[in-house]
VOSE-842129 format. One record per residue: residue number from 1; x negated, y, z negated of N, C-alpha, C in turn. Coordinates in Angstrom, 1 decimal. Atoms other than C-alpha are relative to their C-alpha. Layout:
// VOSE-842129
[NUM,[X,Y,Z],[X,Y,Z],[X,Y,Z]],
...
// end
This chain:
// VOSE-842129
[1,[-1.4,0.2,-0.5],[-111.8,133.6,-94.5],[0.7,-1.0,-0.9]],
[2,[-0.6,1.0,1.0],[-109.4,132.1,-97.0],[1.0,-1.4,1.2]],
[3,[-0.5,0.8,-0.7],[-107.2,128.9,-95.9],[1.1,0.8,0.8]],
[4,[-1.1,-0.5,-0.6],[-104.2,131.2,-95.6],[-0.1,0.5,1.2]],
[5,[0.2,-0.6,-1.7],[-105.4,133.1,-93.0],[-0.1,-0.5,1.5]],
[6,[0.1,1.2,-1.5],[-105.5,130.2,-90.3],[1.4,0.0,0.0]],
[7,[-1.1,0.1,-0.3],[-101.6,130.5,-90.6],[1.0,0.8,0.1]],
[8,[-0.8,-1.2,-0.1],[-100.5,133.6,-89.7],[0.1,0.0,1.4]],
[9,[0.0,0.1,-1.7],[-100.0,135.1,-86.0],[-0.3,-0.6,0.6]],
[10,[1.2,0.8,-0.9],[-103.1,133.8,-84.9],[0.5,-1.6,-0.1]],
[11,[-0.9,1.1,-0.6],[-101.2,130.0,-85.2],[1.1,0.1,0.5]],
[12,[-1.8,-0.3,-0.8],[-97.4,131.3,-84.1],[-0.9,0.2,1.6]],
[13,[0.3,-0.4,-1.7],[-99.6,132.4,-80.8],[-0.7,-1.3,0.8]],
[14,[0.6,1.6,-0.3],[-102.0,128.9,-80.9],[1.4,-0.5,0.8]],
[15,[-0.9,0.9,-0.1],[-98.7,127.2,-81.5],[1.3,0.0,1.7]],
[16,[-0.7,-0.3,-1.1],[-96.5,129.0,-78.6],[-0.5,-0.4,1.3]],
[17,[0.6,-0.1,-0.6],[-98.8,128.8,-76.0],[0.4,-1.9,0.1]],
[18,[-0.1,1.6,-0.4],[-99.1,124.7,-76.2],[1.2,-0.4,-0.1]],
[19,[-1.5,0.1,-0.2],[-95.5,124.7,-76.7],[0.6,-0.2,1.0]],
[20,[0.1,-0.5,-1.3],[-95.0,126.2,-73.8],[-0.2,-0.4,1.3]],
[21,[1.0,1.1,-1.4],[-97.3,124.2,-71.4],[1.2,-0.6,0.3]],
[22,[-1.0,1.0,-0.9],[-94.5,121.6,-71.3],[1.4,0.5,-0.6]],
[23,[-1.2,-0.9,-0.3],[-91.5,123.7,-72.4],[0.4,1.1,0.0]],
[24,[0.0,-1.5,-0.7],[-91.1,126.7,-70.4],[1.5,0.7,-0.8]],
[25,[-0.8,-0.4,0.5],[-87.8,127.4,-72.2],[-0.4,0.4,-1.6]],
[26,[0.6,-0.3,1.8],[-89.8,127.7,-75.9],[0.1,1.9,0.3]],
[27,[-0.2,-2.0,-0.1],[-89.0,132.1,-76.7],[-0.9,0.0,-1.2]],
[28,[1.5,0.0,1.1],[-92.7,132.2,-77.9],[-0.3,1.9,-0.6]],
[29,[-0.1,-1.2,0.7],[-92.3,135.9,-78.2],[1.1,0.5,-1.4]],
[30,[-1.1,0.0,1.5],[-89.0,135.7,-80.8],[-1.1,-0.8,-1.0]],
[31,[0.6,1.2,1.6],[-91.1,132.7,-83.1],[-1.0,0.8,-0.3]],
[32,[1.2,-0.9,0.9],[-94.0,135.1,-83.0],[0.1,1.4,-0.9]],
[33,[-0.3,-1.3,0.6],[-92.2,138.2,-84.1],[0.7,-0.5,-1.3]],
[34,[-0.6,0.0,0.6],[-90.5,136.1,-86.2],[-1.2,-0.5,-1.3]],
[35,[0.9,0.3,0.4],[-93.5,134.8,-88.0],[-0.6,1.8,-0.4]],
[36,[0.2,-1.4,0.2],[-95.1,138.4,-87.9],[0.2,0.8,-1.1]],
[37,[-0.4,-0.6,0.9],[-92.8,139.8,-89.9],[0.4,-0.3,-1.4]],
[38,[0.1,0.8,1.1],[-92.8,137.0,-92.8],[-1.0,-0.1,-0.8]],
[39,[1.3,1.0,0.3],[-96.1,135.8,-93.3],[-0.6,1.2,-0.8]],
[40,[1.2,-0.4,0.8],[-98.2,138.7,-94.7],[-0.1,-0.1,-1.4]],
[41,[0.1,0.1,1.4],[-97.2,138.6,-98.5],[0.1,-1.7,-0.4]],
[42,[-0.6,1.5,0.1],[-96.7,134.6,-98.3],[-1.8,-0.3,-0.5]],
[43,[1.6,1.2,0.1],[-100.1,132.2,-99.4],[0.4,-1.6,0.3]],
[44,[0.8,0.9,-1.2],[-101.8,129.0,-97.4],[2.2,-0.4,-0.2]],
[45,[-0.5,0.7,0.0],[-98.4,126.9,-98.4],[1.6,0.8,0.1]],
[46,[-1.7,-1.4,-0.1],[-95.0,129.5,-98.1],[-1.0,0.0,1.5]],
[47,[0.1,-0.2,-1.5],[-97.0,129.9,-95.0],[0.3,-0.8,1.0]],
[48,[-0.1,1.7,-0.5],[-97.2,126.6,-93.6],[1.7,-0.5,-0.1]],
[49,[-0.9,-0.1,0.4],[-93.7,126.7,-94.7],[1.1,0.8,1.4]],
[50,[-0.9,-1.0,-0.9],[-92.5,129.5,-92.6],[-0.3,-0.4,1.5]],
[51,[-0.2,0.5,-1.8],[-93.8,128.1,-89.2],[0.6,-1.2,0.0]],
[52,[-1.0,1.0,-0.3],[-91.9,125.0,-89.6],[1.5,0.5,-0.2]],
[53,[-0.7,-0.7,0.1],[-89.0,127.1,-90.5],[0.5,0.5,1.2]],
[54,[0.0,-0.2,-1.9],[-89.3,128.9,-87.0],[-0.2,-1.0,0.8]],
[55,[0.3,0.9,-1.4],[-90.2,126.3,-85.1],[1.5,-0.9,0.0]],
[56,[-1.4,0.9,-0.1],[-86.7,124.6,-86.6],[1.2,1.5,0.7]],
[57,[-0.4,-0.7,-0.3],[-85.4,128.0,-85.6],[0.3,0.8,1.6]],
[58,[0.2,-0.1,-1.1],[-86.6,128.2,-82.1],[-0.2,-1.1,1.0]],
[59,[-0.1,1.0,-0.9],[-86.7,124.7,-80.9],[1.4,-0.3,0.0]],
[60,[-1.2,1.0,-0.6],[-83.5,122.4,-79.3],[0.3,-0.4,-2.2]],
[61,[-0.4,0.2,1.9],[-81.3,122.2,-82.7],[0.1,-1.3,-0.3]],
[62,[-0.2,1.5,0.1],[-81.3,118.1,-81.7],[-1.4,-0.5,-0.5]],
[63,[1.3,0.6,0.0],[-84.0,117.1,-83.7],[-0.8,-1.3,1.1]],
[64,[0.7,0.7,-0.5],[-85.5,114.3,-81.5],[-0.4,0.8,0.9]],
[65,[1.2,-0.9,-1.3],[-86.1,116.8,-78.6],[-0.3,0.9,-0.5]],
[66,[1.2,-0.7,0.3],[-87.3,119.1,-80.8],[-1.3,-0.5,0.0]],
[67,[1.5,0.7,0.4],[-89.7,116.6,-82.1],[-0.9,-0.8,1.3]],
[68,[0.6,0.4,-1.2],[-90.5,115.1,-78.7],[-0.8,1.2,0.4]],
[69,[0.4,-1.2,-0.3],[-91.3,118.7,-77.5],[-1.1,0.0,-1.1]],
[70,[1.0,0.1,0.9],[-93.8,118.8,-80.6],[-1.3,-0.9,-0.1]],
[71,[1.2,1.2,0.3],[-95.8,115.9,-80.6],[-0.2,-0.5,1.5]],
[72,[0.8,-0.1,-1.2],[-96.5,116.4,-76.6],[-0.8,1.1,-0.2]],
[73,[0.9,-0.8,0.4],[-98.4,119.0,-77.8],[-1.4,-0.7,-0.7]],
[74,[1.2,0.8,0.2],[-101.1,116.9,-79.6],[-1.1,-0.8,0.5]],
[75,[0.4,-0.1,-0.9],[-102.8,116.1,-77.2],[-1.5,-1.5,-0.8]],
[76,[0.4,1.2,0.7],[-106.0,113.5,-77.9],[-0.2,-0.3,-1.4]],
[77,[0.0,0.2,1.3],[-106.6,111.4,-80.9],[-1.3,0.4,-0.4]],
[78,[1.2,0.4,0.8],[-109.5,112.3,-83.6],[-0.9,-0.9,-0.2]],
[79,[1.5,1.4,-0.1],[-112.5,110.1,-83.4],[-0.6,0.6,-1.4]],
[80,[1.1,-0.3,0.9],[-114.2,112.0,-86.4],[1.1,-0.4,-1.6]],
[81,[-0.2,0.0,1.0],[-113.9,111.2,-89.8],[0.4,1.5,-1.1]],
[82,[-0.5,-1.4,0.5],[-112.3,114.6,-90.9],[1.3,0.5,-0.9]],
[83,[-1.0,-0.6,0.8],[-110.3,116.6,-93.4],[1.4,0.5,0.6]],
[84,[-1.2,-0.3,-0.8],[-107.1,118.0,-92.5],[-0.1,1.9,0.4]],
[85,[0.7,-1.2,0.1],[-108.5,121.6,-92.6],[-1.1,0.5,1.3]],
[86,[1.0,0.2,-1.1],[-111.2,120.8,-89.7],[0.4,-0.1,0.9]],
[87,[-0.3,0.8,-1.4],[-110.0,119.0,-86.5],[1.4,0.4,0.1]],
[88,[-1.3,0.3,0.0],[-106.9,119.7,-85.4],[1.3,0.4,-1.1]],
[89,[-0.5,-0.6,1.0],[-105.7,122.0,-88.2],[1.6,0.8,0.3]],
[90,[-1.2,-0.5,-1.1],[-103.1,123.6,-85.6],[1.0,-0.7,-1.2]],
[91,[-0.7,1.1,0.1],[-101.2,120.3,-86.3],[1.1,0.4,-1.0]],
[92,[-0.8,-0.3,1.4],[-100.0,121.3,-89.9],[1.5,0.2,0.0]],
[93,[-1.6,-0.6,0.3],[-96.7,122.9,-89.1],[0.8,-1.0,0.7]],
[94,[-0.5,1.2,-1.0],[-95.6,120.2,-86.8],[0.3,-0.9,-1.5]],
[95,[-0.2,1.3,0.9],[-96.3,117.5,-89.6],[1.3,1.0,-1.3]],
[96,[-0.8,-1.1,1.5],[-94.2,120.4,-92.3],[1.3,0.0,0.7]],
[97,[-0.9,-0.3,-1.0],[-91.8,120.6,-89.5],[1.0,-1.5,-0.6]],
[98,[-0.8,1.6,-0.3],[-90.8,116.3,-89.5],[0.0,0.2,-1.5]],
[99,[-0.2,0.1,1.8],[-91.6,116.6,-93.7],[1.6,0.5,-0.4]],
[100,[-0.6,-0.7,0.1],[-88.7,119.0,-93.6],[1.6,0.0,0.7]],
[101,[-1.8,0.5,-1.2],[-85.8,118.2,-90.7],[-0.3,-1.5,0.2]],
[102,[0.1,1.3,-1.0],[-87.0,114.7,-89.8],[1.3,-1.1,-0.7]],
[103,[-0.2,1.4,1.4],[-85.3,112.6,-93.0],[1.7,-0.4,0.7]],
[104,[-1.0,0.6,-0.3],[-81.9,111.9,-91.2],[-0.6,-0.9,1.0]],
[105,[0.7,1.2,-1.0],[-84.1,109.9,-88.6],[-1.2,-0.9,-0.3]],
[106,[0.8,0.5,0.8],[-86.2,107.7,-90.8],[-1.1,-0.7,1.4]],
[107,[1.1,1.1,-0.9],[-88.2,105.2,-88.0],[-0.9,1.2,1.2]],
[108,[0.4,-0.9,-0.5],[-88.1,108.3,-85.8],[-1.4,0.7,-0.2]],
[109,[1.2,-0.9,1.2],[-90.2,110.6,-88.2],[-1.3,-1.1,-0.3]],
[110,[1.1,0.5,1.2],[-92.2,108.2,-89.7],[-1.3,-0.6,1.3]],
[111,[0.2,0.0,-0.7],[-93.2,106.9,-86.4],[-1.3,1.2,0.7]],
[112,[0.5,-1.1,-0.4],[-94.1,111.0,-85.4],[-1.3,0.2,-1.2]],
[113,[0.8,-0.3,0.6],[-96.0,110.8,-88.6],[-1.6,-0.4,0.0]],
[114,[0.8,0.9,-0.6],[-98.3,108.0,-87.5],[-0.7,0.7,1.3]],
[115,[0.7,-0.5,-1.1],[-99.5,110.2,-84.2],[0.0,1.1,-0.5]],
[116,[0.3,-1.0,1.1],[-99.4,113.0,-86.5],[-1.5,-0.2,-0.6]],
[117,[1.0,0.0,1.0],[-102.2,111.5,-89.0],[-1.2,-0.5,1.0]],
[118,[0.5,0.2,-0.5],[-103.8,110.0,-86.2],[-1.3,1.5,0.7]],
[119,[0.8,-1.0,-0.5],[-105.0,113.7,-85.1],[-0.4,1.3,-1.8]],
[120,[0.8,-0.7,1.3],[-105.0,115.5,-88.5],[0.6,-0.9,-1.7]],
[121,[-0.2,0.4,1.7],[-102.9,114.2,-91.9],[1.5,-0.1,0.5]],
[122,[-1.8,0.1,0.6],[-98.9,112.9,-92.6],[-0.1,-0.4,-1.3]],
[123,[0.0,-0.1,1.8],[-100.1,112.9,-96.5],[1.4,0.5,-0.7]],
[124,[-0.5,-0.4,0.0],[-97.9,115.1,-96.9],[1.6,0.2,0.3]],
[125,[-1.6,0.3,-1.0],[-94.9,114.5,-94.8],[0.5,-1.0,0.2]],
[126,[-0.6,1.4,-0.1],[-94.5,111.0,-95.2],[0.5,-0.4,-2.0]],
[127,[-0.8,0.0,1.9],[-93.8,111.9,-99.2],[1.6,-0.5,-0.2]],
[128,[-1.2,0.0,-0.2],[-90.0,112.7,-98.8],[0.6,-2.1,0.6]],
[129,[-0.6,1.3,-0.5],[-89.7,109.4,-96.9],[0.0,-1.2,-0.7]],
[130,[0.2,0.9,1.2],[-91.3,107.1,-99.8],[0.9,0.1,-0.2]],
[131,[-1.2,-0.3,1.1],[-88.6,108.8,-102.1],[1.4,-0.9,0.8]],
[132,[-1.1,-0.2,-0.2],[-86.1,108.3,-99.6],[0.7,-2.0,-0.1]],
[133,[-0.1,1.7,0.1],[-86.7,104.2,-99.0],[-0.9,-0.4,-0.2]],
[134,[1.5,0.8,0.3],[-89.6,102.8,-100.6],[-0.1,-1.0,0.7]],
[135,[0.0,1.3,-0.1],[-89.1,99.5,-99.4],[-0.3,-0.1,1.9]],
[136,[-0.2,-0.7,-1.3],[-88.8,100.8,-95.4],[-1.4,0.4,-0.2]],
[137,[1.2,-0.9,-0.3],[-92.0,103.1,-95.9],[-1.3,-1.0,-0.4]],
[138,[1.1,1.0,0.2],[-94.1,100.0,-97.3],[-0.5,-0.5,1.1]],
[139,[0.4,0.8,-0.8],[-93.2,98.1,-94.7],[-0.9,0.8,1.0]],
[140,[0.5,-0.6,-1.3],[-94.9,100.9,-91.9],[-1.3,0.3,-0.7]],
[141,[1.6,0.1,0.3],[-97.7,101.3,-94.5],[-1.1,-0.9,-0.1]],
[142,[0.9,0.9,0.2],[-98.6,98.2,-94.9],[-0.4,-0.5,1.5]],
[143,[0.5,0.0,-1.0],[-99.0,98.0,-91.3],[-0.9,0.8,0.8]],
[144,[1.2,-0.6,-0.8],[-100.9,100.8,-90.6],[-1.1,-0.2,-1.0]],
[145,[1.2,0.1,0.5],[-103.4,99.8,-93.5],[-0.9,-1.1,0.9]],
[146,[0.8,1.4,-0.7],[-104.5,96.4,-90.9],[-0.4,1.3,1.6]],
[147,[0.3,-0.7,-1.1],[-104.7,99.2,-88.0],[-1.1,0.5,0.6]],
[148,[1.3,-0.2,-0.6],[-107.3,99.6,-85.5],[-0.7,1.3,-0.4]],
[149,[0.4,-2.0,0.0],[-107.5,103.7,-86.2],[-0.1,0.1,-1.5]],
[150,[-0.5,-0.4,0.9],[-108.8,104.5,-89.4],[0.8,0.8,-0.8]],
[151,[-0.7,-1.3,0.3],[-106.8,107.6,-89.7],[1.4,-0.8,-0.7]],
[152,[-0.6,0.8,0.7],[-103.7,105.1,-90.4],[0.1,-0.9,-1.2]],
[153,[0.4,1.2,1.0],[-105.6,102.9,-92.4],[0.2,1.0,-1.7]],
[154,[0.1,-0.9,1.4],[-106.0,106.0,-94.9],[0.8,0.7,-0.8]],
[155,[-1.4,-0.8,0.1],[-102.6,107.6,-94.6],[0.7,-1.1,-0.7]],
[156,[-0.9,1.0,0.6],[-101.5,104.0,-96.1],[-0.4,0.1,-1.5]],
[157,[0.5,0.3,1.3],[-103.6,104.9,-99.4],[0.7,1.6,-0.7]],
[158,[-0.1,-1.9,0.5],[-103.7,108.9,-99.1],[1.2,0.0,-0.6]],
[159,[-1.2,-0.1,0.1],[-99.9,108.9,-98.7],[0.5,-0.3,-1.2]],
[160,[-0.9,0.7,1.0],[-98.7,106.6,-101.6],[-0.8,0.9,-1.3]],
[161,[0.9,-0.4,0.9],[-101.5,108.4,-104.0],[1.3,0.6,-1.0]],
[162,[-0.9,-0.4,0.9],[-99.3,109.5,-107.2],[-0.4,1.5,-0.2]],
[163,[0.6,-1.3,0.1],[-101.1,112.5,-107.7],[-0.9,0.6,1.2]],
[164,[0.2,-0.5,-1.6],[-101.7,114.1,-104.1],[-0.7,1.2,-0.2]],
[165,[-0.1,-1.1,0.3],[-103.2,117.3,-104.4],[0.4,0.8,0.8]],
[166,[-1.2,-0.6,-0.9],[-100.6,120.1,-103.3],[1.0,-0.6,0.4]],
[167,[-0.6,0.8,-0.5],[-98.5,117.9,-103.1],[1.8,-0.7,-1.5]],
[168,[-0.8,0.3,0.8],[-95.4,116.9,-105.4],[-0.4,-1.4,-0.8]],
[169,[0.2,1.3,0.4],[-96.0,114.0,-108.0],[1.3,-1.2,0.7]],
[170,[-1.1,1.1,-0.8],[-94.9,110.5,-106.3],[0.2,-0.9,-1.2]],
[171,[0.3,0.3,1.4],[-93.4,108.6,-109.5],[0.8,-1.5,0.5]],
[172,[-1.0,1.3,-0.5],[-91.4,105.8,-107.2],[-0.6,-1.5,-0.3]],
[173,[1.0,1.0,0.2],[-94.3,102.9,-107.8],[-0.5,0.3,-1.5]],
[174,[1.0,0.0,1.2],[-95.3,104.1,-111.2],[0.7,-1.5,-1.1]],
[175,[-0.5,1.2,0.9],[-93.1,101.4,-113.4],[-0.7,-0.9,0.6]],
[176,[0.6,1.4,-0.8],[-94.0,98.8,-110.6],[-1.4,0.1,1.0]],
[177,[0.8,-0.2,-0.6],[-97.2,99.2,-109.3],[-0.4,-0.9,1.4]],
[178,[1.1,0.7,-1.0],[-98.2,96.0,-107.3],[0.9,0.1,1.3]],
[179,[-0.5,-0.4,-1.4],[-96.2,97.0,-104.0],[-1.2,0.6,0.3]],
[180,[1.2,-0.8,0.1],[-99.1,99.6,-104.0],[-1.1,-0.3,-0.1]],
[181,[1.2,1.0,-0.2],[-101.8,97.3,-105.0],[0.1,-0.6,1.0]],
[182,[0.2,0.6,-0.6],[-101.0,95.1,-102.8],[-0.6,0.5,1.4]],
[183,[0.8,-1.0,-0.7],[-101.6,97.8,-99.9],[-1.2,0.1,-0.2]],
[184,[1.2,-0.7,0.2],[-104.8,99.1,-101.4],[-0.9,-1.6,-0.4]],
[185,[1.0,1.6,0.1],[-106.1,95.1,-101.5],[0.1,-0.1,1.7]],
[186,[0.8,-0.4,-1.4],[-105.9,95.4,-97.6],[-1.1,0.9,0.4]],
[187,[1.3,-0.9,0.0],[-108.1,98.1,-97.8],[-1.2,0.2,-0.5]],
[188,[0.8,0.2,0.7],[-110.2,97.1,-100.1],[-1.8,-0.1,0.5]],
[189,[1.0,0.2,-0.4],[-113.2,96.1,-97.7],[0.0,0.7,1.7]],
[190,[0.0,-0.8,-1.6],[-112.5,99.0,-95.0],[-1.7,0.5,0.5]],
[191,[1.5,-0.6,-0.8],[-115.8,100.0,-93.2],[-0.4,1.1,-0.3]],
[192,[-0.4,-1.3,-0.4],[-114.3,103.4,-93.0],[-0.5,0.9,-1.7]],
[193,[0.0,-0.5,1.1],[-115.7,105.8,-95.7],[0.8,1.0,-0.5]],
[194,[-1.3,-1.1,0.1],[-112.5,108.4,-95.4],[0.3,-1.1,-0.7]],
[195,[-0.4,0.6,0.4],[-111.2,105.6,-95.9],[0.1,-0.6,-1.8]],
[196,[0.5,0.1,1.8],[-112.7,104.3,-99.5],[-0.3,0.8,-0.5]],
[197,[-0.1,-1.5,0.2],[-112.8,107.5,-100.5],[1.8,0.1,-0.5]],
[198,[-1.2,-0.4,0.8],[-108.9,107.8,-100.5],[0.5,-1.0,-1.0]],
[199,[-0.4,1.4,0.9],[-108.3,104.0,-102.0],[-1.1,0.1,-1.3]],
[200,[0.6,-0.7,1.4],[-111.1,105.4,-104.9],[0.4,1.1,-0.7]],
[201,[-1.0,-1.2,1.0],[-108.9,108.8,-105.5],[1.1,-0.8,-0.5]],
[202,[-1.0,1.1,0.3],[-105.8,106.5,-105.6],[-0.3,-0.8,-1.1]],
[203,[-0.4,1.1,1.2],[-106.7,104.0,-108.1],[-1.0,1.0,-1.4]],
[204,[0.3,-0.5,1.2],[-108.4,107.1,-110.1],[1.2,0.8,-0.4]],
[205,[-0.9,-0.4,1.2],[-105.5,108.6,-110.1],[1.4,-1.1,-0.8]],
[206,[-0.4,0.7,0.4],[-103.8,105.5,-111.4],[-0.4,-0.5,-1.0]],
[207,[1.3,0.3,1.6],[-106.4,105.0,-114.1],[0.6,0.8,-1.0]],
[208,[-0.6,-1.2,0.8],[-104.5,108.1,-115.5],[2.0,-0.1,-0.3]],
[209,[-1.4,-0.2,0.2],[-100.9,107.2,-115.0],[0.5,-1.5,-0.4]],
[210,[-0.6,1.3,0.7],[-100.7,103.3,-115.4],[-1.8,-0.8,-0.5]],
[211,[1.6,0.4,-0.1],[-104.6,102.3,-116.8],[0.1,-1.3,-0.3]],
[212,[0.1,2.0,0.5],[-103.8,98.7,-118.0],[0.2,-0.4,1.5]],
[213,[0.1,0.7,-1.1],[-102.7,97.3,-114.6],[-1.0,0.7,0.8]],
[214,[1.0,-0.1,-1.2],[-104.9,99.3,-112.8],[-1.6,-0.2,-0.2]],
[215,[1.4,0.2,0.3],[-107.9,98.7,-115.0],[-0.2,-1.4,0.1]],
[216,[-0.3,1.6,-0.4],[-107.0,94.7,-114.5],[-0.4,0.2,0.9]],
[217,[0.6,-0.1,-1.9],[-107.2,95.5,-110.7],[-1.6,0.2,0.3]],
[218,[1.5,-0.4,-0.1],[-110.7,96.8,-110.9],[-0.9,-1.1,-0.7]],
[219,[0.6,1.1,0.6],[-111.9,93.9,-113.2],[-0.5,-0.6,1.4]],
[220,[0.0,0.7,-1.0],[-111.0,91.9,-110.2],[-0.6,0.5,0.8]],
[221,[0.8,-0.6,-1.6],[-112.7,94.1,-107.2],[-1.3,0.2,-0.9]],
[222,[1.7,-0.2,0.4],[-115.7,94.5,-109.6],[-0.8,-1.5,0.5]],
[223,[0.8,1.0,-0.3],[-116.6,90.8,-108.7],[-0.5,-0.2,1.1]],
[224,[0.2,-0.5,-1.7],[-116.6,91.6,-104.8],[-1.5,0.2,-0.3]],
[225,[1.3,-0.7,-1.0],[-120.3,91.8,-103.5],[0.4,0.8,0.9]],
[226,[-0.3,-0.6,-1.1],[-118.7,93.7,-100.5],[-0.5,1.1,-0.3]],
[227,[0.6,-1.3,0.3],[-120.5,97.0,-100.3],[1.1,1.2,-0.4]],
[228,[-1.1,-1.3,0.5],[-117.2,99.1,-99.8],[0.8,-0.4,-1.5]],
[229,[-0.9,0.2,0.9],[-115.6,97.5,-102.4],[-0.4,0.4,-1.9]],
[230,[0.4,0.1,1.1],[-117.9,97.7,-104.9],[-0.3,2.0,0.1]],
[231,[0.2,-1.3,0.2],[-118.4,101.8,-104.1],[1.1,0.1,-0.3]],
[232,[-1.6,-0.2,0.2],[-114.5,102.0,-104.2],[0.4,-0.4,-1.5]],
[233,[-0.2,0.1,1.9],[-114.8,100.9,-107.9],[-1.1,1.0,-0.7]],
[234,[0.8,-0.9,0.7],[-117.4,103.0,-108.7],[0.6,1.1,0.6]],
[235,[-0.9,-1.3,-0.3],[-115.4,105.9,-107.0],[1.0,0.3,-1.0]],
[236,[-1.3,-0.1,0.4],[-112.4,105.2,-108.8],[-0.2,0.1,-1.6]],
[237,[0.6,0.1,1.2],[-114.0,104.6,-112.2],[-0.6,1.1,-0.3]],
[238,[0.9,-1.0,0.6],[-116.1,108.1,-112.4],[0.1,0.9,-0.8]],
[239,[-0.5,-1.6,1.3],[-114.3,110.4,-114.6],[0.0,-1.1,-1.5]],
[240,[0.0,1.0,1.1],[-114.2,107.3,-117.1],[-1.5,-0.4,0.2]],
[241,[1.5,0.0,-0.2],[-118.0,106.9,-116.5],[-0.4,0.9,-0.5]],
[242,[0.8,-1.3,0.6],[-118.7,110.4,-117.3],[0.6,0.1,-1.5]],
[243,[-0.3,-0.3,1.9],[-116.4,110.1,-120.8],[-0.8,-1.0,-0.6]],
[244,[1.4,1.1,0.2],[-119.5,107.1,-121.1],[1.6,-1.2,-0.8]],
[245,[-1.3,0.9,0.0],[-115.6,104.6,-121.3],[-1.3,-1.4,0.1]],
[246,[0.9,1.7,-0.1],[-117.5,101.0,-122.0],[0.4,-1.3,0.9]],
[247,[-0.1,1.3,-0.5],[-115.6,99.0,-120.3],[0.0,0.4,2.0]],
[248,[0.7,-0.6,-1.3],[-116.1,101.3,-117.0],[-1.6,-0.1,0.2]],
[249,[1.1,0.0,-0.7],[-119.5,101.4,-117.0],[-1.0,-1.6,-0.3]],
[250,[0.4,1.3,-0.1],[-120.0,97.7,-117.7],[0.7,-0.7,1.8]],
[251,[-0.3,0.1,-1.2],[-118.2,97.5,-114.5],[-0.7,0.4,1.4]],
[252,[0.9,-0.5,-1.6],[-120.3,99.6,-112.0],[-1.4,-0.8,-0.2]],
// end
């Protein structure tokens, strides 16, 4: 079963149904016919595409009670360390949904994106909002990097990532990077291995777009005993380990 195929009927019918529960006015048979008759020549992402499309087409045209209406749907949070593909995969068009209508309501959205990532990913959908105010989207990341739930903790690394995959290059931090270090130095000694995992994709793909400041940065976390910290450099450092790079593998 390819990805695409988790986002045809079989979600417009998922999606309706929980809709539904709490707003009996949702016309789950129009979003599904309307979906239906789009989706078959589309792939994973034109798909994903088109049920946020309908869902802006069949919910309240007032975004907030659309988005209210949406994110009662989500029902509990993820406890597992999981992909966005696994757990709560439904989720997707919701989070494509706020990526998409939310940006005239910045605190709103970003907000939705945070109980969003909490159940599957706002990687994705909290992009547009960087662009929109860097300085605004820090401040909510740099608060959900100190946050009890790792799922936030990771969306403060995943999100800012410059090179996302599927995802548009983010180039707002590339001149100035230490806004962005500064973030991924809270994280530095997370427990969470989602977690150091995304703050070792992140600073590998920073190795590629700014390597002087960010190979300085790793100097400094190479002295860390801290167990995560020190895998989180050998994470970030491995494609320069495999070109046998000297001053990487004097590092790990």
């Amino acid at each position: 079963m390819k990805i695409k195929d988790w986002f045809g009927v079989n979600l417009a019918e998922l999606l309706s149904k929980k809709i539904s529960a709490g707003y009996p006015g949702f016309n789950d048979k129009a979003y599904i016919a309307a979906v239906r008759k789009a989706y078959s020549p589309l792939e994973y992402k034109d798909r994903l595409a088109l049920h946020a499309i309908e869902l802006n087409n069949h919910l309240p045209a007032n975004y907030e009670d659309a988005l209210s209406i949406l994110l009662d749907t989500l029902g509990p949070e993820n406890p597992e360390e999981t992909g966005m593909f696994t757990n709560y995969w439904w989720i997707m068009p919701i989070a494509h949904y706020v990526q998409e209508y939310g940006q005239g309501s910045f605190d709103l959205s970003m907000k939705a994106i945070y109980e969003i990532t909490k159940r599957n990913t706002g990687e994705f959908a909290i992009r547009p909002y960087i662009s929109q105010d860097p300085k605004a989207a820090l401040k909510y990341m740099k608060r959900w990097a100190k946050d009890k739930n790792f799922h936030p903790r990771r969306l403060a690394s995943e999100g800012l990532r410059p090179k996302l995959p599927w995802a548009k290059k983010l180039t707002v931090f590339l001149d100035e990077p230490q806004p962005v270090f500064d973030i991924l130095e809270l994280l530095k000694e997370d427990s969470s291995k989602f977690v150091q995992k995304s703050v070792g994709n992140h600073l590998n793909d920073m190795l590629k777009e700014r390597p002087k400041p960010t190979m300085a940065l790793l100097k400094e976390w190479a002295k860390s005993k801290h167990p995560s910290t020190k895998w989180i450099v050998k994470h970030a450092l491995r494609n320069l380990v495999k070109q046998g790079d000297e001053t990487a593998l004097k590092l790990i």
